[in-house]
C-alpha positions in Angstrom: 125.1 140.0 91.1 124.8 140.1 94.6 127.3 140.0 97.4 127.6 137.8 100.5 125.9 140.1 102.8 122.9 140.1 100.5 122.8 135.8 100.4 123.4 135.9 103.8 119.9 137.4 104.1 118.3 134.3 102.9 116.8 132.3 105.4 116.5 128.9 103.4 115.4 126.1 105.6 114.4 122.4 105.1 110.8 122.0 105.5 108.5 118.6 105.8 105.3 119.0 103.5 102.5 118.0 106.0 99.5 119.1 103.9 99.0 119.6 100.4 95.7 120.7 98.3 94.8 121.8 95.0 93.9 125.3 94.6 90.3 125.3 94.0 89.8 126.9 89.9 93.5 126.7 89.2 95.3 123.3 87.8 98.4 124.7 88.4 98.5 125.6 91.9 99.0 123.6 95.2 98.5 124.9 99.1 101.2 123.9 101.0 101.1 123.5 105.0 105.0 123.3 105.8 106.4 121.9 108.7 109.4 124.3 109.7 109.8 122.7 113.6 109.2 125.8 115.4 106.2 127.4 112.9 104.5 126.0 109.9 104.2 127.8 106.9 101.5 127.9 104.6 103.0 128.4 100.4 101.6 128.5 97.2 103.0 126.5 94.8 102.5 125.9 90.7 103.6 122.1 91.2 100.0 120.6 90.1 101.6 119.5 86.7 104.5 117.8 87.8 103.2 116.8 91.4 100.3 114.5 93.0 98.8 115.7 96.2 99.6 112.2 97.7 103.4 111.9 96.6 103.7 115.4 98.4 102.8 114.1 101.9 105.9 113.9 104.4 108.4 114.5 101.7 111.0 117.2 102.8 111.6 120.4 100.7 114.1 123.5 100.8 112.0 126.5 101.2 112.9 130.6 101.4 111.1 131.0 104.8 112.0 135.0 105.2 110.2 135.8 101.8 107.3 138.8 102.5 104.2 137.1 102.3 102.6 137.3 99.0 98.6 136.6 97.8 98.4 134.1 95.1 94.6 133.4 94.1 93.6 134.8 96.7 95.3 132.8 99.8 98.8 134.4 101.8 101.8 132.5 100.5 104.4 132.9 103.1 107.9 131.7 101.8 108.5 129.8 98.2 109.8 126.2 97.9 113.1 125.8 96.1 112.5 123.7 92.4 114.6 123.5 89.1 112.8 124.0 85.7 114.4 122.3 82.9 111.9 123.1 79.8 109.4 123.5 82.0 109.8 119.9 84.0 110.1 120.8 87.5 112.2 119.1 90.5 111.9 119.9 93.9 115.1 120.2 96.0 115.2 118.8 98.9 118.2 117.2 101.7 119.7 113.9 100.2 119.2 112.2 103.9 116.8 113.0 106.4 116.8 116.3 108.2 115.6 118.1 111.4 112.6 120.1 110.0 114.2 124.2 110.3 117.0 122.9 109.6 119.0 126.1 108.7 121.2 126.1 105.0 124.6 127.5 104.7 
């Protein structure tokens, strides 16, 4: 478990997907470019299954923006989107109305 303190250290945002790619040799992986307002933030994602490229475009997202970048097939992923896996179907999260892009979560 972890205490309040410790959640309170997550900076989750809402994010606005503005380009998304397949990882070239991987059918798993996505690039990400994600509109935070005041930065964009590039992620690596293993959506390819469950998500087209073109379905991706413009649709908002709750990401972990203070995550320590990480190298994923060799490109920086800098945060890590928010999804459920149920049996290995994934759903992203994301605001049930339209948000301000860096819009904090609390």
């Amino acid at each position: 478990m972890i205490n309040f303190e410790e959640f309170q250290k997550l900076n989750l945002r809402i994010g606005n997907i503005i380009v998304a790619e397949k990882v070239e040799g991987s059918n798993k992986l996505l690039k990400l470019k994600v509109d935070l307002g005041s930065e964009e933030k590039q992620i690596i994602a293993g959506i390819a299954t469950e998500y087209e490229v073109e379905e991706l475009i413009n649709r908002q997202i709750v990401i972990v923006a203070n995550l320590e970048p990480r190298v994923i097939f060799g490109l920086e992923s800098q945060g890590m989107l928010l999804a459920v896996n149920n049996d290995g179907k994934l759903a992203l999260l994301k605001p049930d109305k339209e948000m301000l892009c860096g819009s904090k979560i609390s």
